[in-house]
C-alpha positions in Angstrom: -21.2 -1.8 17.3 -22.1 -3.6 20.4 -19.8 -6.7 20.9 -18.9 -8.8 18.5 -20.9 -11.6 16.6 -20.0 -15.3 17.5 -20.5 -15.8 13.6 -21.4 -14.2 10.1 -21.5 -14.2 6.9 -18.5 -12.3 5.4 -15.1 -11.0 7.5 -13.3 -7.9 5.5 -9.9 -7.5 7.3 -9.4 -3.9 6.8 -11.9 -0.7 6.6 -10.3 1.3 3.3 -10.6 1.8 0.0 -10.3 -2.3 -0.9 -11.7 -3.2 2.0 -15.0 -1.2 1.6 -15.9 -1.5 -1.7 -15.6 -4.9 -1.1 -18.2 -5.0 1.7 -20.3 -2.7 -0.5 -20.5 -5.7 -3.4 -21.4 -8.0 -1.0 -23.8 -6.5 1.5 -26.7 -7.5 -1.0 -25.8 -11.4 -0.1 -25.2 -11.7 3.7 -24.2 -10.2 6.9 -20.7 -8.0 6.4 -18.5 -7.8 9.7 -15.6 -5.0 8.9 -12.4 -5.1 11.1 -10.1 -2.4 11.7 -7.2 -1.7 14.1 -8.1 1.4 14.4 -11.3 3.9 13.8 -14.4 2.6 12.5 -14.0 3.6 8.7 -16.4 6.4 8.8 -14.1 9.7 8.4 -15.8 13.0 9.4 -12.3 14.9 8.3 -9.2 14.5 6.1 -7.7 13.8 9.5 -8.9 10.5 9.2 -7.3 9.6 6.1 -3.9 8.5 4.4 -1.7 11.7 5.5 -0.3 11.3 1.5 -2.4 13.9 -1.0 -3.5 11.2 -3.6 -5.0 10.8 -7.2 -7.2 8.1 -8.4 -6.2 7.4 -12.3 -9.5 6.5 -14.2 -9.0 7.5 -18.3 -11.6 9.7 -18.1 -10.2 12.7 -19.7 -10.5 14.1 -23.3 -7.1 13.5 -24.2 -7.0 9.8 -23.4 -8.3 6.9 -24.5 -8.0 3.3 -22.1 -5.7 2.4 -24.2 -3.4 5.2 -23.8 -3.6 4.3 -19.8 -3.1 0.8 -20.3 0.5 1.5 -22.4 1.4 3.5 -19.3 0.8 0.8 -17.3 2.6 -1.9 -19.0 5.1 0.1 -19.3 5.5 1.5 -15.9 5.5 -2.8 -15.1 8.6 -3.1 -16.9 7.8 -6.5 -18.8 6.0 -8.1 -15.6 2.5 -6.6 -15.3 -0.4 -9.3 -15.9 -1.9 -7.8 -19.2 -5.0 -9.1 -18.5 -5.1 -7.8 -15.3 -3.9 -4.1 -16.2 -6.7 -4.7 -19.2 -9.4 -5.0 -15.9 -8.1 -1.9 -14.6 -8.2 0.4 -17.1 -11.7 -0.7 -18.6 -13.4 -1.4 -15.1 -11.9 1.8 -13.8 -14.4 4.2 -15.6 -17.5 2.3 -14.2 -15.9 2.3 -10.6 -15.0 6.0 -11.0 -18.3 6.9 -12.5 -19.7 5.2 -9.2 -18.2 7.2 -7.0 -19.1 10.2 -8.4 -22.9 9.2 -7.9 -22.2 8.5 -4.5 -21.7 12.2 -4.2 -17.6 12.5 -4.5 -16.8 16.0 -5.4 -14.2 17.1 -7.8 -12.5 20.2 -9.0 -14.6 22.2 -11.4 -13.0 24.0 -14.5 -15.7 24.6 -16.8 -18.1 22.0 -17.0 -15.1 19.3 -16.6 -13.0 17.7 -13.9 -9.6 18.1 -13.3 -6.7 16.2 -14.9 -3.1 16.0 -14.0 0.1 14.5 -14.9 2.1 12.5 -12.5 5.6 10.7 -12.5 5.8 7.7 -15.7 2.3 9.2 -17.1 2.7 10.5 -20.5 -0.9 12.0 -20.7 -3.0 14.2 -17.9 -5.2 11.8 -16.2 -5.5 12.2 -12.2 -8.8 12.7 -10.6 -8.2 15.8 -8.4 -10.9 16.3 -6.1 -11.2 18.8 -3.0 -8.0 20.2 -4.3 -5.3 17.4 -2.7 -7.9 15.1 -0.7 -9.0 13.0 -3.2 -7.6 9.8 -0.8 -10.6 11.3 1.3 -13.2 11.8 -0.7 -13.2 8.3 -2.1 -13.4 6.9 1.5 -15.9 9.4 2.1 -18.0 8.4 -0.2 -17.3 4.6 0.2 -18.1 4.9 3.9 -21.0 6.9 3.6 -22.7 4.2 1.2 -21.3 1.7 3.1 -22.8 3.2 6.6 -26.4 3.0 4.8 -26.6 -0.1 4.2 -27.6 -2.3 7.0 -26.0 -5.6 6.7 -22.7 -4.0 7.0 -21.4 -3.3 10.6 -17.5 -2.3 11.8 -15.6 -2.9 14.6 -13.1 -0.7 15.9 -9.3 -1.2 18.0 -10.0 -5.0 16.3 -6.5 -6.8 15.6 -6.7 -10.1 13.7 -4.5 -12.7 15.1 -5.0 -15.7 13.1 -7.4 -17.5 10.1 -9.7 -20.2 11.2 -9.1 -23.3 8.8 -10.9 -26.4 8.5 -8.0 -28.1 6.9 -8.9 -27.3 3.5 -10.9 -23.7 3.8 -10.7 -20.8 6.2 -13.7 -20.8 7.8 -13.2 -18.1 10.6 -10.8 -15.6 12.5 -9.0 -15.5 15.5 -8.7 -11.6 17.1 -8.3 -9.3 20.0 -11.5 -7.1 20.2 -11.1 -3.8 21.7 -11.1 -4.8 25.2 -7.5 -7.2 24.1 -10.3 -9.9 25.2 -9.0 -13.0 22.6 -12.3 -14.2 20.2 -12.9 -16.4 17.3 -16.1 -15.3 14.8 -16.3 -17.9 12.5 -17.6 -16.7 8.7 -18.3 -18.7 5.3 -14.9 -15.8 3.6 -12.6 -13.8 4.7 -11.5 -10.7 2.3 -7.4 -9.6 3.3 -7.8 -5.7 2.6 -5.0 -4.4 5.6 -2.8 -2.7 3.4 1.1 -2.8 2.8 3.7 -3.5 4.8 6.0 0.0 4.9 6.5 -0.4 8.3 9.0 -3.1 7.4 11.4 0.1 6.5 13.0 2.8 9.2 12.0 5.6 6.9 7.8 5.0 5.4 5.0 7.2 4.6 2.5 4.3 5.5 0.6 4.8 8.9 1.6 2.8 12.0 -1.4 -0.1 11.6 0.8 -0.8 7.9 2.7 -3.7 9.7 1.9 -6.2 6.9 -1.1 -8.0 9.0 -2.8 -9.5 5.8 0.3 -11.1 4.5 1.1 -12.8 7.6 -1.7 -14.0 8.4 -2.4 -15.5 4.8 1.1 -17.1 4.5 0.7 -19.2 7.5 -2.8 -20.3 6.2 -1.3 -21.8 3.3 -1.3 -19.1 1.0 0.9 -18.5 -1.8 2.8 -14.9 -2.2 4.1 -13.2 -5.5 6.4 -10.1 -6.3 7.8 -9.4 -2.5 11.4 -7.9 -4.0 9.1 -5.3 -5.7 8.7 -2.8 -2.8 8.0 0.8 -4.3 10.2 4.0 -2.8 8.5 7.3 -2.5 11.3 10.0 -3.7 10.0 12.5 -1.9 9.1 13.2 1.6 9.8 15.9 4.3 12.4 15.1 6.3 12.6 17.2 9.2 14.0 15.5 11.8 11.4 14.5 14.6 8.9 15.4 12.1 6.3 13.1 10.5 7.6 11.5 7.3 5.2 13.9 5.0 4.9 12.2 1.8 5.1 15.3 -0.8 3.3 14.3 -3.9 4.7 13.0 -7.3 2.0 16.3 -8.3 3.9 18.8 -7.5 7.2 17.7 -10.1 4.4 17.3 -12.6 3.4 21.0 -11.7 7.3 22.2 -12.2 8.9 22.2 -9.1 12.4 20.8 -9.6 15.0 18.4 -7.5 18.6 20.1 -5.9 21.5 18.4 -4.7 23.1 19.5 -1.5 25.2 22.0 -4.0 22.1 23.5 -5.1 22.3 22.2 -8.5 19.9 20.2 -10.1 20.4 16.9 -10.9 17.5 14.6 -12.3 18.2 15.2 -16.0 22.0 13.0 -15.7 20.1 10.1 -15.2 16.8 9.9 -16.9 15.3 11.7 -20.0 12.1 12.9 -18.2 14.0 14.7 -15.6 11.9 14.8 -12.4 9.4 13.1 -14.5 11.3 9.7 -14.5 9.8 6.9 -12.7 9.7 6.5 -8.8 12.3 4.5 -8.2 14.4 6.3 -11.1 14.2 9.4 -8.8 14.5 7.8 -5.7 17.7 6.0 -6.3 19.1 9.7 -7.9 18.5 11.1 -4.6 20.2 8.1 -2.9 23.4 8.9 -4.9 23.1 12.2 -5.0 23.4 12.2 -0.6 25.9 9.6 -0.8 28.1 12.2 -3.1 27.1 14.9 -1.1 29.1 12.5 2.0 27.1 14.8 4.6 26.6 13.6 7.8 22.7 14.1 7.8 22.3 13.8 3.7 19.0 14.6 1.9 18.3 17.0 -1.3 15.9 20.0 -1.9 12.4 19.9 -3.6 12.1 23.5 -5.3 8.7 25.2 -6.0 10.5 28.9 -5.2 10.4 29.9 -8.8 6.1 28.3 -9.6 3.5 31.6 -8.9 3.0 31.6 -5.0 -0.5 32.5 -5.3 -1.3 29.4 -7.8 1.1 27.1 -5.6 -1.1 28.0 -2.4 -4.2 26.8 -4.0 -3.4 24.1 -5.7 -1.7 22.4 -2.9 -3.6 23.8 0.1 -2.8 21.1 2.7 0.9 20.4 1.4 1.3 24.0 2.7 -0.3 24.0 5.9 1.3 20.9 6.6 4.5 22.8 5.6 4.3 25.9 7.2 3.5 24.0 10.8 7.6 23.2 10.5 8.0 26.6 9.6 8.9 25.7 6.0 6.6 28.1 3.4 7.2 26.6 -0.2 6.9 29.4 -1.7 9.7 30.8 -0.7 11.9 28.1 1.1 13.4 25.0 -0.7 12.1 21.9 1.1 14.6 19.1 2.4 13.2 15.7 1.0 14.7 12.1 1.2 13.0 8.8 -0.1 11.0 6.8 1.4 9.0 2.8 1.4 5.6 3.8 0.2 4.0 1.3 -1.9 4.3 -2.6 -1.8 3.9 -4.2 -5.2 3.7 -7.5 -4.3 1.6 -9.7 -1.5 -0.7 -12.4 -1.4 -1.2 -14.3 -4.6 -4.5 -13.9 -6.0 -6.6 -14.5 -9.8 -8.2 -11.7 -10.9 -11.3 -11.9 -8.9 -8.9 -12.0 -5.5 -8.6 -15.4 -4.6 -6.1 -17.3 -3.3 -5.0 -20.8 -3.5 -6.3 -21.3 -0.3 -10.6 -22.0 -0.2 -12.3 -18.8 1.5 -9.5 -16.6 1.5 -9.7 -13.9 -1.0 -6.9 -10.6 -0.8 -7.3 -7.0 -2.5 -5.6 -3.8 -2.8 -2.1 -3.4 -1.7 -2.2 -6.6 0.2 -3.1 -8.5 -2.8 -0.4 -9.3 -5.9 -2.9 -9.5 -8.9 0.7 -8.6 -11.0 -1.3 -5.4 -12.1 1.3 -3.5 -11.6 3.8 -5.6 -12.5 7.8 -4.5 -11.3 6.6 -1.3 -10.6 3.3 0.4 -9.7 2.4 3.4 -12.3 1.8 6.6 -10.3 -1.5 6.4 -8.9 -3.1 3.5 -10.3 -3.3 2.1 -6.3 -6.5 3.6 -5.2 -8.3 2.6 -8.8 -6.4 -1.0 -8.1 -8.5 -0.9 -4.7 -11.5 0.3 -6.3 -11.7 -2.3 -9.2 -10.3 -5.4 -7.2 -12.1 -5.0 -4.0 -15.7 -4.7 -5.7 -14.5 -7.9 -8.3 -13.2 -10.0 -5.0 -17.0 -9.1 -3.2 -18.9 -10.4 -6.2 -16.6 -13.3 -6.0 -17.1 -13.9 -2.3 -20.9 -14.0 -2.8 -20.6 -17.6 -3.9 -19.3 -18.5 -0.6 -22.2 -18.5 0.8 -22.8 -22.0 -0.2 -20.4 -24.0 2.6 -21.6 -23.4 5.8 -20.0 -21.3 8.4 -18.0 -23.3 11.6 -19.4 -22.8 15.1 -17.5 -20.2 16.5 -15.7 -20.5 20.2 -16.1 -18.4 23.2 -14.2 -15.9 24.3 -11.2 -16.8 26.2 -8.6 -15.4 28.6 -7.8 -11.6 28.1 -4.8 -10.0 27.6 -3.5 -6.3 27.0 -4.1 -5.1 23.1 -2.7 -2.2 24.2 0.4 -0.5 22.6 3.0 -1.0 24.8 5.3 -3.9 24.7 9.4 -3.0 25.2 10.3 -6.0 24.0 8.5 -5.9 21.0 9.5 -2.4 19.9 13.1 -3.1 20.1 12.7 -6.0 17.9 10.5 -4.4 15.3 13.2 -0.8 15.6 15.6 -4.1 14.4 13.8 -5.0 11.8 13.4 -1.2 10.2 16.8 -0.7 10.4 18.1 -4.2 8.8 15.4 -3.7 5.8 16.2 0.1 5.1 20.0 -0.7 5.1 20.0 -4.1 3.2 17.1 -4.6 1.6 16.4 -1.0 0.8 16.4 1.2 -2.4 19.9 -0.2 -3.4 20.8 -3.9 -2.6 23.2 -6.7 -3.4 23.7 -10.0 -2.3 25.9 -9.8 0.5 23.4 -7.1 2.3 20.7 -9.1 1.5 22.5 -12.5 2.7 23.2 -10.7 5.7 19.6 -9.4 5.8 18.1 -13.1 5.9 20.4 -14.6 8.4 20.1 -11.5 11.0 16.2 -12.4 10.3 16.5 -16.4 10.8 19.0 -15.4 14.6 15.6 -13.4 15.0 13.0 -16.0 15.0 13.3 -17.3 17.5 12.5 -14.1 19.5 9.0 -13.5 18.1 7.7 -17.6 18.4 4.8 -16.8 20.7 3.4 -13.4 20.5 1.5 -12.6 23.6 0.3 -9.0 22.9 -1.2 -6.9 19.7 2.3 -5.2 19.4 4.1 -8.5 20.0 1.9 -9.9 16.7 2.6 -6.8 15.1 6.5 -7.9 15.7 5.9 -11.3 14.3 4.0 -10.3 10.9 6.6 -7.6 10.0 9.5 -10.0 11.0 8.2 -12.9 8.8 6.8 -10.2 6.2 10.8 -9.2 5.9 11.9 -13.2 5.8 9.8 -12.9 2.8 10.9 -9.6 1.1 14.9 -10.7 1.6 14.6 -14.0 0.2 12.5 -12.7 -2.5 14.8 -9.9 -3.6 17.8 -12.3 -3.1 16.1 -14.9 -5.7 16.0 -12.1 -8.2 19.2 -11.8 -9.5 18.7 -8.8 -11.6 17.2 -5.7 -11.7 13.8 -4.4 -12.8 10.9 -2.0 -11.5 11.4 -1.0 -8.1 13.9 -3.8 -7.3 17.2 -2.7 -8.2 20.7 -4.6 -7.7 23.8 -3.0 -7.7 25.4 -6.6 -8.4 22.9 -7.4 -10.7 21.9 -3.9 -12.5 20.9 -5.6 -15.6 17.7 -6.8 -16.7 17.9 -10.7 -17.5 14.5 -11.6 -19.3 16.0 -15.2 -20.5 15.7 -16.4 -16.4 13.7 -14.1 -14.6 10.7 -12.4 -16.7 8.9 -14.1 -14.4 6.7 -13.3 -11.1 8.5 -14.8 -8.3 6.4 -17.0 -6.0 6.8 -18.2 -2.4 5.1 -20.7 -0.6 6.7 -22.3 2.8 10.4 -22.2 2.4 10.6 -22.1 -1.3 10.8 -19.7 -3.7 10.5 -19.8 -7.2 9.7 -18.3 -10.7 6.8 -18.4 -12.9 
């Protein structure tokens, strides 16, 4: 687009799946302004996507029924998800799916039916498959594409949101750095938060560089209220080679048979959980942690095994898993694949009904930024782009009716400085950061790491008071994002979902089958 607009109707912070099926819902009431750190989101290529082959999870199959999906759910929440919430999911899903494939997303043939898999915690096959592994793709494919048509919604690229506009009472615009690093308000009657999670907080993530928690930040110091922070979800597997991406390799390929070794060759999964490499996520991932921490090597990490599945079958059904593979000279096929775990999914974020607001007037959140407490402790395998899906179209209808209090003048353009990537200072304190959060608030924690964790963080502060650059921002969100995270985890003082303590390792339903909640400097339980 050419320039930015002084004002409009709608901001969406964010150009995925959330963020556009959001701006799809609303383009029928006003003037949509997408912003995204990077690429406009109209992707020509799987390049262009999440680097993680994913699934949507509609129940759309024969075998199941909704409420098949929704047990699966609530039980994947372990005793926290919002049932109403998971209800919306599961019964909206089918419509939003159905959608999609009308707006010309392509799936698997076999027969005259689509394709259904199993993934980790699912009882019953249910996985869209489309394009073989790129079904993260297609659906922004086809989101961007309808988006693209429809004239009232415009992007802007290399955008990085810096602050929300408030009137006192409302948000009424943003602050940002347009591509240029040239500082600009735009002022707007809603702002939708759709920027993702916030795995950057963590040395070892399979989230892309822009995940550094943006939408979080910038809604806490508006005023906004955030829920579930301790539950931060652990992909078990991913490639580690060193000085090689972090390769997320798909829950879908233990669901097609291939099998977990120890650094002994011996498989291991079935000591700690009845479903074997079936358990749920963080199940698996904290297996793997002990099993490297028995191992006592110096480098530590375990084998995925697909040697013993056809070749020929493994090929094509996981097309770019093998490419990508064979690029490190690894062919899985034939050669066992050295995984470790990794931050993948954040369960928790800005506090929001279940039409995406939050407590604060104009600010609505959805998708992985948003904490609906759909997925309650932990996230069922692939429920997040359905989440997106569902959530960003409800939030859209909701924002319509913000139309009705007028937008604030916006102010011109002021001094620019760099938006450009590099910023020394920066780097070495967000490197910090990593390292505290993946060794104390990580996939095992206790109190004295995570005591430790929030007073390294507080020494911190006052290093990142007055960001000057996009990187120097980036620094500030992640380092308040982890004040957040620590405090959170250190409140819980048990463990459930995807937020285990090794002081605590009991559930304790009587004090905290609860959501936690943080707002300023308090947290507490609800």
């Amino acid at each position: 687009m050419k320039g930015l607009p002084a004002e409009t109707d709608f901001v969406v912070i964010g150009g995925g799946v959330a963020g556009l099926r959001a701006a799809i819902a609303l383009a029928a009431a006003g003037r949509v302004l997408i912003l995204c750190k990077k690429e406009a989101p109209w992707p020509t290529s799987p390049a262009h996507s999440s680097s993680a082959p994913a699934g949507s999870d509609p129940p759309l199959s024969d075998e199941d029924e909704i409420t098949l999906h929704l047990q699966d759910t609530l039980s994947a929440g372990d005793g926290l998800c919002h049932a109403a919430a998971a209800k919306i999911l599961v019964e909206e899903g089918v419509e939003r799916i159905e959608e999609l494939i009308a707006w010309s997303t392509h799936a698997d043939p076999r027969g005259n039916k689509l394709v259904f898999g199993r993934e980790g915690a699912q009882l019953h096959n249910r996985v869209l498959h489309s394009q073989g592994e790129s079904t993260g793709f297609e659906i922004l494919r086809a989101l961007s594409a309808r988006a693209r048509s429809m004239k009232h919604i415009s992007a802007a690229p290399y955008t990085f949101t810096t602050g929300l506009l408030t009137d006192g009472a409302r948000v009424t615009g943003v602050s940002l750095l347009d591509e240029k690093g040239v500082p600009q308000d735009v002022a707007c009657s809603a702002v939708l938060l759709a920027t993702g999670g916030l795995g950057q907080l963590y040395r070892h993530t399979t989230n892309p560089e822009t995940a550094t928690a943006d939408g979080l930040a910038l809604a806490f110091r508006a005023g906004a209220e955030a829920g579930d922070l301790e539950f931060v979800q652990f992909q078990p597997t991913v490639l580690y080679v060193k000085k090689a991406p972090r390769f997320l390799l798909s829950d879908t390929l233990r669901s097609e048979g291939a099998c977990l070794r120890n650094f002994e060759l011996d498989r291991f999964m079935s000591k700690y959980h009845p479903l074997g490499e079936l358990a749920p996520r963080d199940v698996v991932a904290r297996a793997i942690v002990h099993e490297m921490e028995v191992s006592r090597a110096k480098d530590p990490f375990v084998y995925l095994d697909l040697t013993h599945l056809n070749a020929a079958k493994v090929q094509k059904r996981f097309p770019r898993i093998y490419a990508t593979l064979m690029r490190h000279n690894l062919d899985i096929t034939e050669d066992m694949i050295p995984v470790r775990p990794a931050a993948h999914y954040a369960v928790g974020g800005v506090r929001t009904d279940l039409d995406g607001r939050t407590n604060v007037g104009g600010l609505y959140a959805a998708g992985e930024t948003a904490a609906s407490g759909v997925h309650g402790a932990n996230r069922l395998a692939s429920n997040s782009l359905l989440e997106a899906l569902v959530f960003g179209a409800r939030a859209g209808l909701a924002m319509r009716d913000e139309l009705k209090t007028a937008s604030r003048p916006a102010n011109p353009p002021r001094a620019a400085y760099s938006n450009g990537p590099v910023d020394a200072g920066a780097e070495e304190l967000i490197v910090q950061i990593q390292d505290l959060m993946w060794n104390e608030v990580g996939i095992v924690r206790s109190r004295a790491g995570m005591t430790k964790a929030v007073k390294t963080l507080e020494e911190m502060a006052p290093r990142l008071a007055h960001p000057k650059t996009r990187r120097a921002h980036e620094a500030a969100n992640l380092h308040l994002a982890a004040t957040l995270v620590a405090r959170s985890a250190l409140a819980r003082e048990e463990s459930r979902g995807a937020h285990y303590r090794i002081d605590c390792p009991d559930h304790d339903d009587r004090k905290f089958l609860k959501h936690s909640i943080v707002r300023g400097d308090v947290v507490r339980f609800v």
